[in-house]
Backbone bond lengths (Angstrom), bond angles and torsions (degrees), N, CA, C in turn:
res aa  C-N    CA-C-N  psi(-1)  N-CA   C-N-CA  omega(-1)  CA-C   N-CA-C  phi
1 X - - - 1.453 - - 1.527 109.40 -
2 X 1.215 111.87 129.94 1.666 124.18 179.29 1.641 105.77 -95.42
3 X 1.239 104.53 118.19 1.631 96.77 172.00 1.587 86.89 -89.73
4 X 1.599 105.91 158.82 1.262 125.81 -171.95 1.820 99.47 -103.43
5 X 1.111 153.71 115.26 1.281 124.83 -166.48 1.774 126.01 -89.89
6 X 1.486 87.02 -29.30 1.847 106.31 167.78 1.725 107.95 -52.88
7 X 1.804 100.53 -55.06 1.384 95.99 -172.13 1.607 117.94 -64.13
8 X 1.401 112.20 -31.23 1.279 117.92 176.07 1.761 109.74 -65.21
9 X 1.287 140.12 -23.51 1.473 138.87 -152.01 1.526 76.67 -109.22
10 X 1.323 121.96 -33.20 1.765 87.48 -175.60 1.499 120.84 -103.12
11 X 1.514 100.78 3.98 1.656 122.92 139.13 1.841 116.02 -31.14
12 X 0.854 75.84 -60.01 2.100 98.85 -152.96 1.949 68.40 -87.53
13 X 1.001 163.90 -90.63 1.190 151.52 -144.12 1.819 106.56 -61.00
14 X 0.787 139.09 -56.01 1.257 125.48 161.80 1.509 128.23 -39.23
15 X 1.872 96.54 -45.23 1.833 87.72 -163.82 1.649 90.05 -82.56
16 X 1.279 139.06 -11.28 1.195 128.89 179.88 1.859 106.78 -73.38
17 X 1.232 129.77 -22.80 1.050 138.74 168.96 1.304 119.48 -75.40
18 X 1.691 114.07 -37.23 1.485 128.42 159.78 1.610 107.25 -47.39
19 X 1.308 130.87 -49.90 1.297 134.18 -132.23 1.583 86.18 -94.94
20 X 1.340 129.12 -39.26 1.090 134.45 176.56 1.554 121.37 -84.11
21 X 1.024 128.34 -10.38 1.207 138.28 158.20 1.587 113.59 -78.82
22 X 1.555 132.10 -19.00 1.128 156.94 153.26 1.186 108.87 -50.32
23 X 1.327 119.48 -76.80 1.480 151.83 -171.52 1.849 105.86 -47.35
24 X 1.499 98.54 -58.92 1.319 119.05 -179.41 1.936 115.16 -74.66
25 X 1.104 115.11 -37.85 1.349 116.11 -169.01 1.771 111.23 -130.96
26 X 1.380 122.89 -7.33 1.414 131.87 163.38 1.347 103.85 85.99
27 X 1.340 115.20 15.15 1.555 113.47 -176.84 1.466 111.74 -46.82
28 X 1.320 127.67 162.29 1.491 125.85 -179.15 1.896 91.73 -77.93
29 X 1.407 80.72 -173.51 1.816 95.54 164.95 1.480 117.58 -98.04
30 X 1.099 100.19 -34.28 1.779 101.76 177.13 1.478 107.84 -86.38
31 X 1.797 119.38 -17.10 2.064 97.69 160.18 1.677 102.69 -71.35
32 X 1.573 133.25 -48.19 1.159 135.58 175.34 1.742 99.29 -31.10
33 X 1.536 109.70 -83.12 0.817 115.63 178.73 1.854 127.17 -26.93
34 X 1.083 120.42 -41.04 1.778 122.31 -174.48 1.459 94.84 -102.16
35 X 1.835 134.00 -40.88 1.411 118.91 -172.45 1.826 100.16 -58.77
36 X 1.427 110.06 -68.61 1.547 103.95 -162.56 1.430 99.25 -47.65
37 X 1.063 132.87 -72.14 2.063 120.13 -178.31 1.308 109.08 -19.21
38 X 1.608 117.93 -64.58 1.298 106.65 -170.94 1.658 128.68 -68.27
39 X 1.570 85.21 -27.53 1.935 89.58 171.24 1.395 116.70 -63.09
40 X 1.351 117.52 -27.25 1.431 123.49 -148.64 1.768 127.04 -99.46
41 X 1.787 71.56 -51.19 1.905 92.24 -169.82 1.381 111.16 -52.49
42 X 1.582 127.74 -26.52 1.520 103.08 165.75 1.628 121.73 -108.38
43 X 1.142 107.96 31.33 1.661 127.29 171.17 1.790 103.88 -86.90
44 X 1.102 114.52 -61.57 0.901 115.45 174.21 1.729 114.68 -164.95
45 X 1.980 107.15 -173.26 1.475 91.53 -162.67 1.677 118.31 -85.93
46 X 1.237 143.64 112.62 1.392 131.10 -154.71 2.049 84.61 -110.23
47 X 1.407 106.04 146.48 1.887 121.84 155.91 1.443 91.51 -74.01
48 X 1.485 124.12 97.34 1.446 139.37 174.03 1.593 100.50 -58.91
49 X 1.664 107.13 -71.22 1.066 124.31 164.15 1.612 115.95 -25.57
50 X 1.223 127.85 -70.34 1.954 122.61 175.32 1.060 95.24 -41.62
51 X 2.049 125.31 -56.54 1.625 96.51 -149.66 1.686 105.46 -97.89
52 X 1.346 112.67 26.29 1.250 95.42 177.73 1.749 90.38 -105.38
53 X 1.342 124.17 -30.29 1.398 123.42 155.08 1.689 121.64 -28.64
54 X 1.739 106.59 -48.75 1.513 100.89 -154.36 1.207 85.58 -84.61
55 X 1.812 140.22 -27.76 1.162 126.14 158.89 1.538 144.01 -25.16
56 X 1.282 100.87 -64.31 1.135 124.83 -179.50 1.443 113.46 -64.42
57 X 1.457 107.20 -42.46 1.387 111.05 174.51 1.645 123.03 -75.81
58 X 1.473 107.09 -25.50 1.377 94.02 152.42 1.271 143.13 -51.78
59 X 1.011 97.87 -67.46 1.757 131.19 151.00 1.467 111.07 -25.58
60 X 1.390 150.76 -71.09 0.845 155.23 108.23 1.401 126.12 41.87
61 X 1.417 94.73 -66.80 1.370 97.13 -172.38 1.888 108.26 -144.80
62 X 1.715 101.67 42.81 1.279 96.98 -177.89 1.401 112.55 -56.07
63 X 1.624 138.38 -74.79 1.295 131.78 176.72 1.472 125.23 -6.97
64 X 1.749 125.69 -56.43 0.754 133.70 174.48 1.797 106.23 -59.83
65 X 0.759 128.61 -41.56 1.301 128.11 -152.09 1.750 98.03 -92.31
66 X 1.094 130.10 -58.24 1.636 131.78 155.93 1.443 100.97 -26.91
67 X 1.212 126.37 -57.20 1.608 144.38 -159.92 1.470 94.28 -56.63
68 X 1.528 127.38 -37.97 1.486 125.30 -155.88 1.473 94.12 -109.17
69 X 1.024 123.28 -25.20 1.926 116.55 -174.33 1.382 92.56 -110.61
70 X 1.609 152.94 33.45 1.127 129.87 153.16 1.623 103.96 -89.49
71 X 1.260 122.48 -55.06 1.607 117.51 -177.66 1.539 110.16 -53.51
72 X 1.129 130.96 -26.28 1.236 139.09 -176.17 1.586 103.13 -79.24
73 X 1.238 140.72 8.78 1.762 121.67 -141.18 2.322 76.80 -140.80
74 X 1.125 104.09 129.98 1.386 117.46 178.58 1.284 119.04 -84.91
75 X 1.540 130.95 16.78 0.761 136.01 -157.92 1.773 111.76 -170.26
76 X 1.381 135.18 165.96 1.241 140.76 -159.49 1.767 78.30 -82.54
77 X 1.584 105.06 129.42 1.122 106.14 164.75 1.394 134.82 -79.86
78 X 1.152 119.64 16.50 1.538 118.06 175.94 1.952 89.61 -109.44
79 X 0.775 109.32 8.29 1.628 115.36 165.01 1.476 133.02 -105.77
80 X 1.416 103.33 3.47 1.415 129.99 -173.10 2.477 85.58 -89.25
81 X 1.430 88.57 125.02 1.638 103.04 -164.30 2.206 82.49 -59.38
82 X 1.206 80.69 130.79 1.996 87.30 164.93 1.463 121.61 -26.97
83 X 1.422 109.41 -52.69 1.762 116.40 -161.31 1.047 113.07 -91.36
84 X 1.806 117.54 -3.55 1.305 103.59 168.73 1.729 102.93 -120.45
85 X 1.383 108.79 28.06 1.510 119.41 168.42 1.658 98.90 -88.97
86 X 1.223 97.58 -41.29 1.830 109.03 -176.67 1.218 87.64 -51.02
87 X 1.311 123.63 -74.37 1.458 129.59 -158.63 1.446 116.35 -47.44
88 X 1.101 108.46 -60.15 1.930 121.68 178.32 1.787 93.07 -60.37
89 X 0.874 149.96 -17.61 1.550 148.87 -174.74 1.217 106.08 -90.81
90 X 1.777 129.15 -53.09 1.424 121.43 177.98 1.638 109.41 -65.10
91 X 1.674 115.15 -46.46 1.546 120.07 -153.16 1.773 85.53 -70.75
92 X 1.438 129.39 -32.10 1.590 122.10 -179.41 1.227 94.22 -60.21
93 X 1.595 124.95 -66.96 1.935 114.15 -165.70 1.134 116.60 -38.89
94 X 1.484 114.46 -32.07 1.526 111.96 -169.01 1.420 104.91 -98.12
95 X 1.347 120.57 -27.59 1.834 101.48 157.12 1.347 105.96 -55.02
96 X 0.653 120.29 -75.30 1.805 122.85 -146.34 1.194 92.54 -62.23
97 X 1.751 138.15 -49.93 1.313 108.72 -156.67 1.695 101.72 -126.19
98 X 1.437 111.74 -4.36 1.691 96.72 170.61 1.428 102.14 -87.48
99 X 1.090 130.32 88.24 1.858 125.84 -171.72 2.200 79.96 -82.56
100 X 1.550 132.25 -21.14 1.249 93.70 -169.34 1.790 101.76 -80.09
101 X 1.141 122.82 10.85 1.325 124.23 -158.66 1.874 92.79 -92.77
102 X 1.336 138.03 133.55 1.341 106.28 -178.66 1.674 119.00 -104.51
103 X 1.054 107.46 135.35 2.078 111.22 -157.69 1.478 100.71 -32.95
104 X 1.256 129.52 -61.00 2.058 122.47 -172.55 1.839 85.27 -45.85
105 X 1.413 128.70 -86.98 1.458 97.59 -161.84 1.438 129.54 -41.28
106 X 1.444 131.85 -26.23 1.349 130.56 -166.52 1.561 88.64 -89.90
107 X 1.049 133.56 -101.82 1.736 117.47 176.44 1.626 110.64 2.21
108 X 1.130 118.32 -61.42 2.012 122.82 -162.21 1.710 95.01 -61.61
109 X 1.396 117.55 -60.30 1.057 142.88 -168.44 1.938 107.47 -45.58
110 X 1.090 104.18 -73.96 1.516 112.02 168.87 1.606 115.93 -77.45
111 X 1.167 131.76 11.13 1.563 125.50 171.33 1.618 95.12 -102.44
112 X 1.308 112.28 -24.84 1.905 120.81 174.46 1.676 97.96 -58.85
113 X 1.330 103.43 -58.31 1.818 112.11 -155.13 1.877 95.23 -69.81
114 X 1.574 118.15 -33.50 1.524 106.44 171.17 1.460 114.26 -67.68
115 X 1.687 119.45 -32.10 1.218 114.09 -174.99 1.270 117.69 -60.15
116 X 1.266 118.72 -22.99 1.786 147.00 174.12 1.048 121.69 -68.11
117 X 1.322 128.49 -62.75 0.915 141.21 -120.50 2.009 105.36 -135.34
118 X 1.591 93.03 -48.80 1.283 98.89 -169.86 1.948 115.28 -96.53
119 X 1.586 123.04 -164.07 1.405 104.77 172.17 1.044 110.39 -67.66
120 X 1.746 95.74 -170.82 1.570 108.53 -175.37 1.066 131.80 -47.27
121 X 1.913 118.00 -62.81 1.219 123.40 149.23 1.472 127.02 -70.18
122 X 0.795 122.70 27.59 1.613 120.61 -161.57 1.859 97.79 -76.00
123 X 1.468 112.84 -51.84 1.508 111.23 179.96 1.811 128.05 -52.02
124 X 1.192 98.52 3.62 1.454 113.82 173.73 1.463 95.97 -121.53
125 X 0.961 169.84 -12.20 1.101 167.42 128.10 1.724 99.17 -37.25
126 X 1.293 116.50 -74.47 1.516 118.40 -179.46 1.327 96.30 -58.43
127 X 1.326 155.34 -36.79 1.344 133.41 -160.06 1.597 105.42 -82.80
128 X 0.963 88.01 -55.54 2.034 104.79 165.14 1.531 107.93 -21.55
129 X 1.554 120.18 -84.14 1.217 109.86 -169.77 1.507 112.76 -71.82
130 X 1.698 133.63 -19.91 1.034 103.53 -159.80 1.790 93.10 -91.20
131 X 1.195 108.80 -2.57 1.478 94.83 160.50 1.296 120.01 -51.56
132 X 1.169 103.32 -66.73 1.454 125.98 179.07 1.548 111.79 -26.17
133 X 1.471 103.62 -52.30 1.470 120.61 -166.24 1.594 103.39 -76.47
134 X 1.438 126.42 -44.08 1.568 140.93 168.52 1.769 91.85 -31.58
135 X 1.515 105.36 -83.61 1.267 99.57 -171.78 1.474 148.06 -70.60
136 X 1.601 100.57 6.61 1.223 118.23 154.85 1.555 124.28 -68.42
137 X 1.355 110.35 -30.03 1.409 103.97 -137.58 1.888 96.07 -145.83
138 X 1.388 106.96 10.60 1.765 115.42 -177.42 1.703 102.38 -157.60
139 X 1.245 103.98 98.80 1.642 126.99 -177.91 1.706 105.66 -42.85
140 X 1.665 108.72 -27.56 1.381 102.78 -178.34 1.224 125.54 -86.11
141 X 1.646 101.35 -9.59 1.567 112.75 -175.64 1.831 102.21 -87.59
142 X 1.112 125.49 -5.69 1.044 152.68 -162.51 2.074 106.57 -71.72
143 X 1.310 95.63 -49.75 2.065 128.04 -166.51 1.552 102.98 -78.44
């Protein structure tokens, strides 16, 4: 199996836009889920499959995942800016449950999409905890 890596980064850039479009307007997961496909799939090439994964797996298992980035978060978490809650929410699913994904890409990967996407400092803020979270929760981030 070839991971594609473009298609996968604009995976994780959509559903991070999903998650906040959620966040912001209460959309379900399955309109997220069918609008971005239909907006997208002939724009360019997206791993449908990852982001309908990082979806689901949010979704899935939000509680748990709030549960692991609230002690980690320096601040009242309903004060944590939306788009980089999205962000700290996908890069957690994929600690905790993409173990084939390896933690330096999931950290690199989502500190890119805050540098983008989120405030000024915000990508040190996201790098911060999901460090934090790497070495809680991935024996290799640990060495």
């Amino acid at each position: 199996m070839t991971i594609k890596v473009k298609e996968r980064k604009r995976a994780r850039f959509h559903a991070v836009q999903a998650l906040y479009q959620r966040e912001m307007a209460g959309t379900s997961f399955l309109e997220l889920k069918t609008q971005f496909h239909i907006e997208n799939v002939e724009r360019h090439p997206v791993d449908w499959d990852f982001f309908n994964d990082l979806l689901n797996g949010v979704q899935e298992n939000f509680d748990t995942i709030n549960e692991a980035i609230k002690p980690l978060v320096d601040r009242e978490f309903d004060k944590v800016n939306p788009i980089e809650l999205a962000i700290l929410r996908l890069g957690s699913y994929e600690l905790l449950h993409r173990v084939d994904v390896p933690y330096q890409v999931v950290i690199n990967e989502y500190v890119e999409q805050a540098k983008s996407l989120g405030a000024e400092e915000g990508h040190r803020f996201v790098n911060g905890l999901l460090d934090k979270l790497a070495r809680q929760v991935r024996v290799e981030a640990t060495n």
